[in-house]
C-alpha positions in Angstrom: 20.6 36.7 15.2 20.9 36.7 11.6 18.4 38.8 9.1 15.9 39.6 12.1 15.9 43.1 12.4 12.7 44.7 13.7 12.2 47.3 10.9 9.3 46.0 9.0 10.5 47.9 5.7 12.9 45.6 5.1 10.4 42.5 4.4 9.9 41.4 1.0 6.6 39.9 1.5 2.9 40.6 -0.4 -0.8 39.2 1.1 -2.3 36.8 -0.7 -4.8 40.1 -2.0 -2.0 41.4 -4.0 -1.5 37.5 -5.7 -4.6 37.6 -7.0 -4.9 41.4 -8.9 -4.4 40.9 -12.7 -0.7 39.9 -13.7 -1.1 40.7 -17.2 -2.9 43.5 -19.1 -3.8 42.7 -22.7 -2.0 45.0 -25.5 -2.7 45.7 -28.8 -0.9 44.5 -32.1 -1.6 45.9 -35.4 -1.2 45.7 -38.9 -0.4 48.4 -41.9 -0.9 46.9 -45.4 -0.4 49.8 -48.1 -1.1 52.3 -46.0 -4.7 50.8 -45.0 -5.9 51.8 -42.0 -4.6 49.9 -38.5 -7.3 48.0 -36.7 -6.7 47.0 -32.9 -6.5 43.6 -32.1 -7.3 42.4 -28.5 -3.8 39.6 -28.0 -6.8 37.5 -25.9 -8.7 37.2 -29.0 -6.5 36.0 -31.1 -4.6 33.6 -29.3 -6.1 29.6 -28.7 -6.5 28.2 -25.2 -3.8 25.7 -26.5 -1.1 28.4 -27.3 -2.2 30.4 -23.5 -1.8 27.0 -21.9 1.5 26.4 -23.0 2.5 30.0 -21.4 0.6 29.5 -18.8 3.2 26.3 -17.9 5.9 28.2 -17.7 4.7 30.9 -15.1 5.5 30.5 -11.4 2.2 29.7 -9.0 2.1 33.4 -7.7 1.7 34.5 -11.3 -0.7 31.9 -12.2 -3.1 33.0 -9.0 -2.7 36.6 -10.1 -3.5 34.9 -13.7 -6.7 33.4 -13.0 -7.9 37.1 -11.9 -7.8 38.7 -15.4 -10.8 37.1 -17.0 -13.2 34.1 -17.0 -11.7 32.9 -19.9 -8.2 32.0 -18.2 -9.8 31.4 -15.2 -11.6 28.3 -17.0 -8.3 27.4 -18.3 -6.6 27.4 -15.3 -8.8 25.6 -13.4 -10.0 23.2 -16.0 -7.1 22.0 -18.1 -5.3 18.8 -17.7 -2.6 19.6 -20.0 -1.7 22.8 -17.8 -1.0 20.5 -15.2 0.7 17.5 -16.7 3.4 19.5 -19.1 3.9 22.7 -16.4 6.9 23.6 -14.8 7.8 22.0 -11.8 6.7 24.4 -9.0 9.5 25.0 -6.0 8.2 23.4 -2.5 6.6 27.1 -0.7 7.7 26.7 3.5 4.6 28.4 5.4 5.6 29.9 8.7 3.5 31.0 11.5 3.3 31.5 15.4 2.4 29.6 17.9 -1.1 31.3 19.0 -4.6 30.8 18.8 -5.2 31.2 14.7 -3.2 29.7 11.9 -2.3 31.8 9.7 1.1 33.2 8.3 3.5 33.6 5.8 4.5 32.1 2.8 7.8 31.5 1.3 8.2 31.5 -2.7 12.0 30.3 -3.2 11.4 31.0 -7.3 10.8 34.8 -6.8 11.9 34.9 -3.4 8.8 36.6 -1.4 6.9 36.2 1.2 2.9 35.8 1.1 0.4 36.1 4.1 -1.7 33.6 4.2 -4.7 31.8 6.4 -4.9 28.3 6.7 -8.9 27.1 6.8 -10.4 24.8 9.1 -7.4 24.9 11.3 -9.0 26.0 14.7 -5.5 26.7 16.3 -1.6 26.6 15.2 -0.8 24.1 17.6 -1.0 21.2 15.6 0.7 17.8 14.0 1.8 18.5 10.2 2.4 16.6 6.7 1.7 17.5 3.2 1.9 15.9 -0.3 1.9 17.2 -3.6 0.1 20.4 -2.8 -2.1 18.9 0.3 -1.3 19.8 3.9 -3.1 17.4 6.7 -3.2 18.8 10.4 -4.1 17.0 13.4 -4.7 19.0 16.2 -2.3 18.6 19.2 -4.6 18.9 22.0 -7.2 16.5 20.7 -5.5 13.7 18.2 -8.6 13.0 16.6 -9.2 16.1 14.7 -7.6 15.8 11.3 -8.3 18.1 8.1 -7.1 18.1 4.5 -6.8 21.6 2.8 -4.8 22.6 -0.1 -3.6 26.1 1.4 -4.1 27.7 -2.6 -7.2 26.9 -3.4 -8.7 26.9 0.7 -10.5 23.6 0.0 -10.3 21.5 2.7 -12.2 18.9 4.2 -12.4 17.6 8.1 -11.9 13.7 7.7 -13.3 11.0 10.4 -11.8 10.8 13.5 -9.0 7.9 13.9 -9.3 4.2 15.5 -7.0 3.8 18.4 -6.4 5.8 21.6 -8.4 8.9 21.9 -5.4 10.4 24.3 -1.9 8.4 23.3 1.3 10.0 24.8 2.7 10.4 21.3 1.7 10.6 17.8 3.0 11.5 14.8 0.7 11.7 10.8 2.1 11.4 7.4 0.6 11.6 4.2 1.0 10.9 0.6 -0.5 12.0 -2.2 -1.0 10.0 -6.1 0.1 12.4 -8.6 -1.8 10.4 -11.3 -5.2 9.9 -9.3 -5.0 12.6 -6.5 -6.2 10.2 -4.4 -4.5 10.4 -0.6 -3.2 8.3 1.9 -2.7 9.9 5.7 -1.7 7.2 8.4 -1.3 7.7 12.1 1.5 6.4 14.2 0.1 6.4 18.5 2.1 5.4 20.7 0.8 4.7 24.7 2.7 3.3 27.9 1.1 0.3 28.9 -0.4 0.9 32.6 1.6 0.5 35.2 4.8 -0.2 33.3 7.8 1.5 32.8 9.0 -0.8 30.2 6.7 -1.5 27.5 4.4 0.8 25.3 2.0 0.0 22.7 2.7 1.3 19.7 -0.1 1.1 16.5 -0.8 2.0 13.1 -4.0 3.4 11.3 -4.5 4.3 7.2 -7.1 6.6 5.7 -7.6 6.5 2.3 -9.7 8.8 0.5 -10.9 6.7 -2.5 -12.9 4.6 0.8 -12.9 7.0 3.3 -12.3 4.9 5.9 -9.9 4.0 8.8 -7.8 0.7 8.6 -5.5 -0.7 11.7 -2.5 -1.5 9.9 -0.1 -2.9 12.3 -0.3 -3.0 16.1 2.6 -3.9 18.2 4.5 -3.5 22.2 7.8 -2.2 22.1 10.4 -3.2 24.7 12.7 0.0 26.0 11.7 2.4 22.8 8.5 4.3 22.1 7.0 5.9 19.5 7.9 9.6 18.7 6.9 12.8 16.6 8.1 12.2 13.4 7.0 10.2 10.3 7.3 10.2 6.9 5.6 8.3 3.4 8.3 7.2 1.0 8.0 5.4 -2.2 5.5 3.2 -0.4 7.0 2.3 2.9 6.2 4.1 6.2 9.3 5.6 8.2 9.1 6.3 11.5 11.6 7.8 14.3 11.6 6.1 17.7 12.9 7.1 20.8 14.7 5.0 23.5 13.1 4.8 27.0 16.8 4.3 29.2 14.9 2.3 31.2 17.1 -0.5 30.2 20.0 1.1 29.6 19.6 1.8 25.4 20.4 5.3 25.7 23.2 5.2 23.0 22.0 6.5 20.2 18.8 7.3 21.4 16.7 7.5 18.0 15.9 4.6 15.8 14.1 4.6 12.6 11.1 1.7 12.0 9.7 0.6 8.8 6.2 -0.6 7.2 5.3 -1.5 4.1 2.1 -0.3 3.3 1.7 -1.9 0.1 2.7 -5.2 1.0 1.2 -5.2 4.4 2.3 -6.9 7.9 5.0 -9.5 7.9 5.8 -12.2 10.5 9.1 -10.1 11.5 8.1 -7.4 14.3 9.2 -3.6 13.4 11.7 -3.7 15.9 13.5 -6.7 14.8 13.9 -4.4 11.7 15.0 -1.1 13.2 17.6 0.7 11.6 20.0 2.7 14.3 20.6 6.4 13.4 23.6 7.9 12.2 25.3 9.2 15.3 23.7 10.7 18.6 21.0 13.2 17.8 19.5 15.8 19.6 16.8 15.8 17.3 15.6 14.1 14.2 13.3 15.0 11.4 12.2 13.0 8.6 11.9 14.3 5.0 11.1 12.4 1.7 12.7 14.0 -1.1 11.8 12.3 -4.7 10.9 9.2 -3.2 14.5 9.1 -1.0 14.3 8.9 2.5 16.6 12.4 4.2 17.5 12.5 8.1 18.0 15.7 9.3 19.2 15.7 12.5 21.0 17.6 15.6 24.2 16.1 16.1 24.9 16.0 19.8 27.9 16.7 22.0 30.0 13.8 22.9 28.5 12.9 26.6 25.8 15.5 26.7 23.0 14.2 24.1 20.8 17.3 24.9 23.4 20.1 23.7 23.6 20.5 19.8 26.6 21.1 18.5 26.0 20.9 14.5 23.3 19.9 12.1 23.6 17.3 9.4 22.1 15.8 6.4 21.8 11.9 5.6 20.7 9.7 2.9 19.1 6.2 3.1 20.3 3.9 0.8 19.4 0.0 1.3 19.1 0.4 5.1 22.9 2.2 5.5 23.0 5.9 5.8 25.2 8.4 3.8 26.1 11.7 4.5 25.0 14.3 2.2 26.5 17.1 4.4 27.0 19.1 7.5 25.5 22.4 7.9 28.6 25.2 7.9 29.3 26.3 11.4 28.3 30.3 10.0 25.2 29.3 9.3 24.6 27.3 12.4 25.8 30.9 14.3 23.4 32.3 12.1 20.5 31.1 14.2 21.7 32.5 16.9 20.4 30.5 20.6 20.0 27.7 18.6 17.6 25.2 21.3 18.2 21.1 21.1 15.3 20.6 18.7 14.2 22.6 15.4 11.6 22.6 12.5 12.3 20.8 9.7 10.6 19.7 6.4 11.0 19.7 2.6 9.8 18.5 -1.1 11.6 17.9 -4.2 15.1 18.8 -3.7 14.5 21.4 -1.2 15.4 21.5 2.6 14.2 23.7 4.5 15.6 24.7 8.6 13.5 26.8 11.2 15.1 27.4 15.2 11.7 27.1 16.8 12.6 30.4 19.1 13.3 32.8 15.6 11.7 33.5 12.0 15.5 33.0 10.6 14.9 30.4 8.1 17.7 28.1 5.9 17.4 26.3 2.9 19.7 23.7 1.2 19.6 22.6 -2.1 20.5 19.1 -2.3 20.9 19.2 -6.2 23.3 21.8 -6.1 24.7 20.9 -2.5 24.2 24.9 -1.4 23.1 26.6 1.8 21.1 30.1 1.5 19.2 31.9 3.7 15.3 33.2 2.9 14.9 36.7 2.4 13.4 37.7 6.1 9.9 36.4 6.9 7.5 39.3 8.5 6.3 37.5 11.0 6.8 39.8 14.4 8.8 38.6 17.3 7.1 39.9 20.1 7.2 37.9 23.2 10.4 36.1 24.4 9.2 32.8 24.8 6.9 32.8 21.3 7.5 30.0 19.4 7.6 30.0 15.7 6.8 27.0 13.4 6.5 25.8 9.6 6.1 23.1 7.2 6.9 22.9 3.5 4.2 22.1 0.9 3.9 22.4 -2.9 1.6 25.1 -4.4 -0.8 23.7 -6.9 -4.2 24.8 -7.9 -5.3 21.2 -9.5 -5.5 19.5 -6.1 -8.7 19.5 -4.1 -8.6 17.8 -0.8 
C-alpha cells in the first residue's frame, strides 16, 4: 500500500502543543541620525492593530494559533477583530482522520503547509459517529444512540450538545447535514431517518427534521413512505436545497442503479410533488456514493461498479450536478486507485471549497483532488498507527477558523 510504512520518522506531523508556542519573536529596528546614539524599538510597539491585522490575513491558521500565543495584545486581535475575518485569506479545507475506537481524537491534515496536527475532538464520547461540517463547524451524532448530536469547532474546542431530535429514537438509517451562514454564523443541521414500516418488506418511512440555532428548536420538515427505496447514509446542504442519497430495496426488482439522489427545499418548504416523484438516478452503477458540496455545487463521488457484480469496485469517479443532469468532472487514474491498495466497496469521502478529499476505510493512505486545477496528489503520510488488521480508519473535512463558536 502506498506511503504506509511503519517507521514513524517519516511523518511530517506536529500536536496541537507545538501550534500554539509563539510563531514570531519581536526584533529590533533602529535609527542613526548624525551619529546620535541608536535607541531599540520594540516592532510591537510601533506597529497599529490595523497594519498587524492586515498581516495577520495573510498567515495560514497553524500560524495564526501559534500567533495568538505571543502576547495578549494579538491575542485580542485575533479573537476580536471583524476585519481579520472578513478580508483574510481563504483558509484550505483541513481533513481530520482518526480510528475507529473508544475516543475521538486524531490527526489533522493542513494541505497549505502540508502537516499533520494531533488533535482531540470534545464532547465526542466515542469515534463511532455520523459526520457534517460547515464553515469551520463539525456536527456529530452518535451512531449507537441517533439522538446525541453536538456542535464543536475542532480550533477553538467550543462545542455545545444540542436537544435531542423528533422522530424515531432507533431508525434503521440516518444520515445529518449541516450548514453554516457565513454572514450570521447562525447554523442549520437537519436529520434524514429512515424506518421499515412493521411487517413490510416494501415500504419504509422516511422523514425530515431542522434545527436551527437562532431558535433552538426542532422542526419536522417533510415526512413521507417510499415504495422499493430507503433512506441511506449520506446527505449534503447545498445552496439551500437538501440532497440526499437513497438506496433501492430489490424487493421489486429496481436494483439497476441502485442509488438515487432526493431533493428538498428547505427554503421554500414542502410542495404537493412527493420526493420520489422528483428523484434524480445516479450516474452509472455505484458501489458507493458520497455527497460533497463544493461552493454551493453539488459533487458525487462514487465507486463505479463492475458490469454484473454491483458490490466489486472497479474505479472511482467524480460528477457535477448541473440542472438535475450529471457531468463528469473525472475519473480517478487507475495508479492512484492501486495506490490504496485492498481497496473495500465503500470509502470515506468529504470536502470544502475546491478540495476533495479520499480515505479506503481499511488504510491511513489519503488522496486529494483539486477540482480547480483538475490534479490528484497524495497527503504526506498521516501518523496514525495501523495496528490491528481489521481497524478501521475514518475522516471528515472541515475548515479551520477561530471566529466560529458553535
Amino acid at each position: 500500500m502506498m506511503g504506509l510504512m511503519e517507521d514513524h520518522s517519516s511523518w511530517d506531523y506536529l500536536s496541537v502543543d507545538h501550534i500554539k508556542t509563539p510563531a514570531f519573536n519581536s526584533g529590533v529596528v533602529s535609527e542613526a541620525s548624525n551619529g546620535s546614539k541608536d535607541f531599540p524599538v520594540s516592532l510591537d510597539a510601533v506597529v497599529p492593530d490595523d497594519i498587524l491585522e492586515r498581516i495577520f490575513t495573510f498567515l495560514p491558521i497553524a500560524s495564526m494559533i501559534r500567533a495568538t500565543a505571543v502576547c495578549k495584545r494579538w491575542y485580542g486581535i485575533m479573537y476580536s477583530s471583524r476585519f481579520l475575518w472578513t478580508h483574510m485569506l481563504p483558509q484550505r479545507p483541513w481533513y481530520f482522520m482518526f480510528t475507529s475506537n473508544e475516543t475521538a481524537a486524531g490527526y489533522a491534515f493542513d494541505p497549505i503547509l502540508r502537516k499533520w496536527y494531533d488533535l482531540e475532538l470534545p464532547y465526542i464520547d466515542k469515534s463511532s459517529c455520523f459526520v457534517s461540517s460547515s464553515c469551520g463547524l463539525v456536527c456529530f451524532m452518535d451512531n449507537d444512540n441517533r439522538n446525541t448530536i453536538s456542535v464543536s469547532n475542532p480550533i477553538t474546542k467550543n462545542s455545545k450538545r444540542l436537544l435531542e431530535p423528533p422522530g424515531e429514537t432507533l431508525p434503521d438509517y440516518s444520515t445529518i447535514a449541516m450548514k453554516v451562514d457565513r454572514l450570521s454564523h447562525k447554523y442549520s443541521i437537519t436529520v434524514a431517518k429512515s424506518k421499515q414500516i412493521p411487517e413490510d418488506f416494501v415500504r419504509w418511512h422516511f422523514s425530515v427534521y431542522k434545527f436551527d440555532s437562532w431558535s433552538g428548536t426542532w422542526l419536522t420538515s417533510v415526512s413521507e413512505v417510499f415504495i422499493g427505496w430507503r433512506g441511506g447514509d449520506d446527505s449534503v446542504i447545498c445552496d439551500g436545497v437538501l440532497y440526499c442519497l437513497i438506496h433501492s430495496t430489490g424487493v421489486l426488482g429496481n436494483v439497476n442503479p441502485r442509488h438515487g439522489l432526493i431533493m428538498y427545499d428547505l427554503v421554500g418548504g414542502p410542495s404537493e410533488t412527493s420526493l420520489m416523484q422528483t428523484s434524480i438516478p445516479v450516474p452509472c452503477s455505484l458501489t458507493c456514493g458520497r455527497l460533497v458540496n463544493l461552493k454551493e455545487k453539488l459533487v458525487l463521488v462514487g465507486g463505479i461498479a463492475k458490469h454484473n457484480r454491483p458490490d466489486i469496485i472497479k474505479g472511482i469517479g467524480i460528477w457535477e450536478l448541473h440542472e438535475r443532469q450529471w457531468h463528469e468532472v473525472t475519473r480517478m487514474p487507475h495508479k492512484f486507485f492501486q495506490g490504496f491498495g485492498e481497496f473495500d466497496d465503500v470509502f470515506a469521502c468529504s470536502g470544502t471549497d475546491d478540495l476533495v478529499y479520499i480515505q479506503s476505510y481499511g488504510a491511513t493512505a489519503l488522496l486529494v483532488f483539486d477540482m480547480m486545477h483538475k490534479q490528484w496528489k497524495w497527503s504526506v503520510k498521516c501518523p496514525v498507527s495501523k495496528r490491528f488488521p481489521l481497524q478501521l480508519f475514518t475522516g471528515f473535512c472541515f475548515e479551520p477558523r477561530l471566529d466560529i463558536t458553535a
